[in-house]
N, C-alpha and C positions, 0 to 999 in steps of 0.2 A: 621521577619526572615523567617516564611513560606513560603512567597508570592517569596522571593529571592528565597531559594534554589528549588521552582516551575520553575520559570524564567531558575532558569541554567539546571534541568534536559530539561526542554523545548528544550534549545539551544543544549544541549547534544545529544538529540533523532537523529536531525537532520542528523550532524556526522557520527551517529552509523548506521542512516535510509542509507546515501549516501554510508560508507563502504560497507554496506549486500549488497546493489544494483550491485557495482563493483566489490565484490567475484563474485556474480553470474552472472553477466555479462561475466565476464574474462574467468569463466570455462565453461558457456553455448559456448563462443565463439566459444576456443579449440575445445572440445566435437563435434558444427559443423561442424567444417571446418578441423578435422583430422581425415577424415575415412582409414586410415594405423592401425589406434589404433584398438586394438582387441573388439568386442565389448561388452566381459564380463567387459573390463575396461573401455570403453566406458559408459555402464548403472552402473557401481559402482560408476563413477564421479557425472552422471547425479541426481542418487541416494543421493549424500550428497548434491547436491545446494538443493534438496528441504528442507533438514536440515536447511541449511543455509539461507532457502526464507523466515524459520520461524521468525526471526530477522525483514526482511521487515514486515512482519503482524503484529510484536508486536508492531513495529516504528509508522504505521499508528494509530492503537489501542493507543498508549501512546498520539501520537499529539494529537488527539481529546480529552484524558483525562486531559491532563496538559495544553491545550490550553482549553477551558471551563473554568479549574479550575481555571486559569490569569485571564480570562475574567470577573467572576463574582467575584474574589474576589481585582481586579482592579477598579472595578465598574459598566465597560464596558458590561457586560450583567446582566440583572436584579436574581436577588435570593440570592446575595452574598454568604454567609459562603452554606447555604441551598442547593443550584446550586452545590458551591463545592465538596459536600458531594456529592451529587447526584451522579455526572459525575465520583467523584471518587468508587461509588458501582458496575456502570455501567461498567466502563471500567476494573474494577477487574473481571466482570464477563464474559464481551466479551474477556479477553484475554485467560481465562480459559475455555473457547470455542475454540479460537483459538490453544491453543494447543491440547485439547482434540481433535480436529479435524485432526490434525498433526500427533498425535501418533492412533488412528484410522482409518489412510488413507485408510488400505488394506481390511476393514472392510465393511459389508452392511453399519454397523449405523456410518461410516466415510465419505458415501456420503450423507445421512440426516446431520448431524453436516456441511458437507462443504456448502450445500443447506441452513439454516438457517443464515451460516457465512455470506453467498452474498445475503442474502436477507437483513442482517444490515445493508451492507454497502449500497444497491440500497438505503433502508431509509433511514440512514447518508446522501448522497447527497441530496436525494429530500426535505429532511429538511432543510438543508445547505444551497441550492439552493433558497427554500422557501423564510427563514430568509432574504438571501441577497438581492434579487427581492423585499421581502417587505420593507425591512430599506432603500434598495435605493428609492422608490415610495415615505417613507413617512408613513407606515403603524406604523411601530413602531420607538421609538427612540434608535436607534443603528448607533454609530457616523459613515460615509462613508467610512473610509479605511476599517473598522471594517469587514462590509457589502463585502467590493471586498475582503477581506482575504478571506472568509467564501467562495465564491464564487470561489475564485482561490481555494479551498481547496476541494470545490465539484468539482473541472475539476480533479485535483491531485487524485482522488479516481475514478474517471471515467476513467481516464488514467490508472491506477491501474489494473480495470476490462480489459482493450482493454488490458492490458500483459497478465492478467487470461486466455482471450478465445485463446488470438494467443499460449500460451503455449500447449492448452488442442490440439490444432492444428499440433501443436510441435510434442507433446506426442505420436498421433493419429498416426506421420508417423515416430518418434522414434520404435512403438510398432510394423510398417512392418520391420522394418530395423532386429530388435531383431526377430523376428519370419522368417522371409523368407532371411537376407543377406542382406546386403548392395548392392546397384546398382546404376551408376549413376545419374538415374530417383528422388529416393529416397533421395541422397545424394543433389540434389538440392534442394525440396521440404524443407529438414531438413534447409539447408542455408538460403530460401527463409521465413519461420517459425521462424529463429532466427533474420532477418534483419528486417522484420515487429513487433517482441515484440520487440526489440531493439528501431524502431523508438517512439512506444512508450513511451519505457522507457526515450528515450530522452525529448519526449514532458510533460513528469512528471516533470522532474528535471528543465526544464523551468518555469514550472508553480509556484515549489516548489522554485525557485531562484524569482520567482517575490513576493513571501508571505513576505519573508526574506527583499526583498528591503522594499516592503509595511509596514512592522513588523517596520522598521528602520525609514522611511522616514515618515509614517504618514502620507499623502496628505490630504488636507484638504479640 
């Protein structure tokens, strides 16, 4: 009964991970591409996506906890119930990071907390990456879709980061726009900042649409 209702919040995340992404997408868009808007409403909108990004961080955070927790209590990774447990203390503790980090943005010890955040996730991949590279060689016994999940899910998190830096980028020419006035110089720079996270973001949901097929299809 456990393993099911892991299964469906699993499937659930996804959903929830794809909405957060199309709120913020939708209103980063606007926010670009309508410099008429005043721009104390402008940084009010800009203001609540990052509310709303909170969602994307718990989505990534949850996949890795409930996906672990399949895997080893499917069989599919060694430690069963043990692993379970594990991934479930972990991911109760990095999510509790992740918001600490969120409601201390405007804070010194909010860029320590963001600092530690992206230092899990470069680990998450290079372990991710690890496992897959080694269960495809042969190192260990991890069945082969297994292995390219795991792999497609370190690109998914690398893709993740290329939205992180292009936003702080974003941010970077948001912060002249707010201090000196909008200009058309500026107002390109901002368009140009949201069309590069955006590809991104595209090349995520690719990746994340091949885990899904892989998840379903099993290739053997």
């Amino acid at each position: 009964m456990l393993i099911h209702a892991v299964l469906v919040a699993h499937i659930i995340v996804v959903g929830y991970w794809l909405g957060s992404d199309l709120v913020i997408n939708s209103t980063f868009r606007y926010v670009s591409r309508t410099a008429s808007l005043p721009v104390a409403e402008r940084d009010r909108l800009l203001d609540h996506v990052l509310d709303v990004d909170q969602h994307v961080r718990y989505a990534l955070v949850l996949q890795l906890w409930l996906g672990t927790t399949l895997g080893a209590l499917y069989g599919y990774l060694p430690g069963g119930a043990r692993l379970a447990w594990i991934a479930t203390l972990l991911g109760l503790a990095w999510l509790a990071l992740v918001e600490a980090t969120h409601r201390l943005r405007k804070r010194p010890v909010g860029n320590a907390l963001g600092r530690l955040d992206r230092g899990l996730r470069y680990l998450a991949i290079t372990v991710l990456a690890v496992i897959a590279v080694g269960a495809l060689y042969g190192y260990w016994s991890i069945t082969g879709w297994l292995a390219v999940k795991l792999a497609l899910l370190a690109a998914v998190m690398a893709s993740g980061l290329g939205i992180r830096f292009e936003l702080v980028r974003y941010f970077r020419v948001w912060g002249s726009i707010r201090t000196t006035g909008s200009t058309d110089d500026l107002e390109r720079q901002l368009r140009g900042r949201y069309a590069s996270s955006t590809a991104f973001l595209v090349l995520l949901w690719l990746f994340v649409a091949t885990i899904v097929a892989v998840s379903i299809i099993k290739p053997g």
